[in-house]
C-alpha positions as CSV (number, residue, x, y, z in Angstrom):
1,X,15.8,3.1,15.1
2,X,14.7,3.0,11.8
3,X,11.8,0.7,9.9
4,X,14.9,-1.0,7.7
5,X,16.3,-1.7,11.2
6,X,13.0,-2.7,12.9
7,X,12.7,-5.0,10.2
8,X,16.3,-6.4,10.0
9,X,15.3,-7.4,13.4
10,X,12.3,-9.1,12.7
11,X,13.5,-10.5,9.9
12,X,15.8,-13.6,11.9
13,X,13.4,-16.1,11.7
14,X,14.6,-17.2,15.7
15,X,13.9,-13.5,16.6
16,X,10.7,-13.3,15.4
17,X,9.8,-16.4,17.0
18,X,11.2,-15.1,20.3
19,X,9.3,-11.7,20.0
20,X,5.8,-13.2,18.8
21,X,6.2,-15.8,22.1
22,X,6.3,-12.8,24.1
23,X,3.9,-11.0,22.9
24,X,1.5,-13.6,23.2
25,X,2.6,-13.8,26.8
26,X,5.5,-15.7,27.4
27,X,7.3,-14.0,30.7
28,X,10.4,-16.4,30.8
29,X,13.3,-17.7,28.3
30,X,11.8,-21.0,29.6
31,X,8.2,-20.2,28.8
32,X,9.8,-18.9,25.0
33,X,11.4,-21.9,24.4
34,X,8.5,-24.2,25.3
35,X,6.3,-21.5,22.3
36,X,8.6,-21.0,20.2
37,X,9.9,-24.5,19.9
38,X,13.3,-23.0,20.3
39,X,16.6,-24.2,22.3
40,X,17.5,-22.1,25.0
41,X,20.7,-20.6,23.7
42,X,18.9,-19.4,20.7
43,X,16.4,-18.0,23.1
44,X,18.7,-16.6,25.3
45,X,20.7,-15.0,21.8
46,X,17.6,-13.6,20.5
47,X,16.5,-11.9,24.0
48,X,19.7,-10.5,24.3
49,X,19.1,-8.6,20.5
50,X,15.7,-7.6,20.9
51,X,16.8,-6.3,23.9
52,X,19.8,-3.9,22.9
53,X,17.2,-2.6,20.2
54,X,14.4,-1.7,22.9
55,X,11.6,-4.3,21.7
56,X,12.0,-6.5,24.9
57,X,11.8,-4.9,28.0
58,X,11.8,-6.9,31.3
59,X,9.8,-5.8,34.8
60,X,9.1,-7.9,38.2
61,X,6.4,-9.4,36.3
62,X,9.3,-10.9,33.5
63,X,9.5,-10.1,30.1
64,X,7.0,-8.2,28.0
65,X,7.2,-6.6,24.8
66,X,7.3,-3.0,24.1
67,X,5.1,-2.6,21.3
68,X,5.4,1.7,21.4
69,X,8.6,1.0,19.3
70,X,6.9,0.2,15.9
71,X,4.6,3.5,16.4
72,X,7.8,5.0,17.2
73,X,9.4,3.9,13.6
74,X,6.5,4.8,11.7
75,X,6.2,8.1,13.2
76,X,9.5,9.0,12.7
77,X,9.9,7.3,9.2
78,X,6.8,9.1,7.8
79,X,7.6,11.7,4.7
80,X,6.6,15.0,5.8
81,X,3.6,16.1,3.8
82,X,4.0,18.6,1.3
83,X,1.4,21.3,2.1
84,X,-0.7,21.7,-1.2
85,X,-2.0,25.3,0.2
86,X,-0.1,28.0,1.4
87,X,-3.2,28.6,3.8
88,X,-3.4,26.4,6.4
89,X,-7.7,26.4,6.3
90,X,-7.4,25.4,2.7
91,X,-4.5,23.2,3.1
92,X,-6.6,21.4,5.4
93,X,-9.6,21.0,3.5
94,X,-7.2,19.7,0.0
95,X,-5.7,17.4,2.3
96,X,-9.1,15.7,3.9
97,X,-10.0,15.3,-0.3
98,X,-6.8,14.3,-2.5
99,X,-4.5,11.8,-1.4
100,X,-1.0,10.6,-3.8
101,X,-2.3,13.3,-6.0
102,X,-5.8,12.0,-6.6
103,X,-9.3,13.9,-5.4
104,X,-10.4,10.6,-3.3
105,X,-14.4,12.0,-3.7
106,X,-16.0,15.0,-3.9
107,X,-16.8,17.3,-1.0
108,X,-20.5,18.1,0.0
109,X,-19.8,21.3,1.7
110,X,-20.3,23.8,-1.0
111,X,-17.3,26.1,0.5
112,X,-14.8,23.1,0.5
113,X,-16.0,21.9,-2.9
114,X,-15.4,25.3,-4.1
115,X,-11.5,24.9,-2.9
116,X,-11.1,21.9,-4.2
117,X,-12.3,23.2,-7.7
118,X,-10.0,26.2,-7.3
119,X,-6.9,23.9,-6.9
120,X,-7.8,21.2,-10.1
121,X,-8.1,24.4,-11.6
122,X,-4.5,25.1,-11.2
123,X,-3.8,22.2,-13.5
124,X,-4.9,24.5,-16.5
125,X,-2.4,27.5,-17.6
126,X,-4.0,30.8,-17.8
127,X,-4.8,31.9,-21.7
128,X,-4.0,28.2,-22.9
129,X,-6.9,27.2,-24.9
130,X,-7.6,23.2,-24.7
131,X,-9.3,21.0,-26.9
132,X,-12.2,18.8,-24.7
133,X,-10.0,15.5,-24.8
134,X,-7.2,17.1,-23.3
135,X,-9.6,18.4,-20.2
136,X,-10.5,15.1,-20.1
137,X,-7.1,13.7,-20.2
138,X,-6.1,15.9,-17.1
139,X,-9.1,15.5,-15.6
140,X,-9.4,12.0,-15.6
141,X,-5.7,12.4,-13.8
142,X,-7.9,13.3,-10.6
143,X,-10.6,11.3,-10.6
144,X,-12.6,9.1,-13.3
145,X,-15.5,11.1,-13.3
146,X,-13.8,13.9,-15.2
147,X,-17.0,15.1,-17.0
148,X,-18.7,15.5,-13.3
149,X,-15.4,17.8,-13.0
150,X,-15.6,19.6,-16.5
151,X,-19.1,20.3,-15.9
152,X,-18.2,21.8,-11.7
153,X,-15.4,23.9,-13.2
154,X,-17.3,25.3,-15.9
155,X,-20.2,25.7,-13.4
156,X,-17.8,27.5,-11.0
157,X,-16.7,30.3,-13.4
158,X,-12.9,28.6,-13.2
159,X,-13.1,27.1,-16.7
160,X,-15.1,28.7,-19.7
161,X,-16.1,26.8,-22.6
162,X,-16.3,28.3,-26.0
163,X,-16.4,26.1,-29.8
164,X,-15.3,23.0,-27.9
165,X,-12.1,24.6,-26.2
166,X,-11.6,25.5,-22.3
167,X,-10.0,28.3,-20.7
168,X,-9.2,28.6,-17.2
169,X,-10.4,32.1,-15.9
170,X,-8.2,32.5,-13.2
């Protein structure tokens, strides 16, 4: 099952009714029609859906829902994640600090910092001189405090600074 599907079958206002009265505890199409305020054979139509698709299960107890299904979806709908490292170690650390291709804060740990810097400095072609603004510009792409990033690049050795232009050293 898929989330479209998961959701299809959600989306029937009479199986969503049914669902949500079993998952607050209804155990019988009797005790669903009393929550849901639902006639039986809707009930009874419902049940019989939810139940092809795995989201109602039934044990000597009745009926309970099986709630592992929507973890199940998302799990299995979930982009795999581009690794932005090679290196796993480095990967890692990227991944705890940028997130849809923005740096989310900035690291404490001097070593991770460091990585982090290494990889914003990728965003700067070798031997391309650029005017402040445009640091800025891309910079600012990362995170707003871009002259807090300037000022860590340049400190880093990874970006030099000569008559108002940048280089990237590396």
């Amino acid at each position: 099952m898929n989330a479209d599907h998961l959701c299809g079958l959600l989306a029937e206002p009479s199986r969503l009714r049914t669902y949500a009265a079993v998952v607050l505890g209804a155990r019988t199409p009797e005790e669903i029609t009393g929550a849901a305020g639902l006639e039986l054979p809707v009930v009874a139509k419902a049940l019989q859906r939810l139940g092809k698709n795995g989201l109602i299960q039934s044990d000597a107890d009745g009926l309970y829902a099986e709630e592992s299904v929507f973890k199940d979806v998302v799990r299995t709908s979930r982009p795999e994640r581009e690794p932005l490292d090679p290196d796993p170690s480095r990967d890692a650390v990227l991944a705890s600090f940028i997130r849809d291709g923005r740096l989310t804060h900035f690291p404490t740990v001097p070593a991770k910092f460091r990585i982090v810097l290494e990889y914003l400095a990728t965003s700067f072609d070798p031997g391309t001189e650029y005017p402040e603004a445009t640091v800025n510009a891309i910079l600012n792409s990362w995170h707003p405090d871009h002259a807090a990033l300037r000022r860590e690049l340049v400190d880093a050795g990874l970006l030099t600074r000569a008559n108002s232009l940048y280089r990237r050293t590396t």
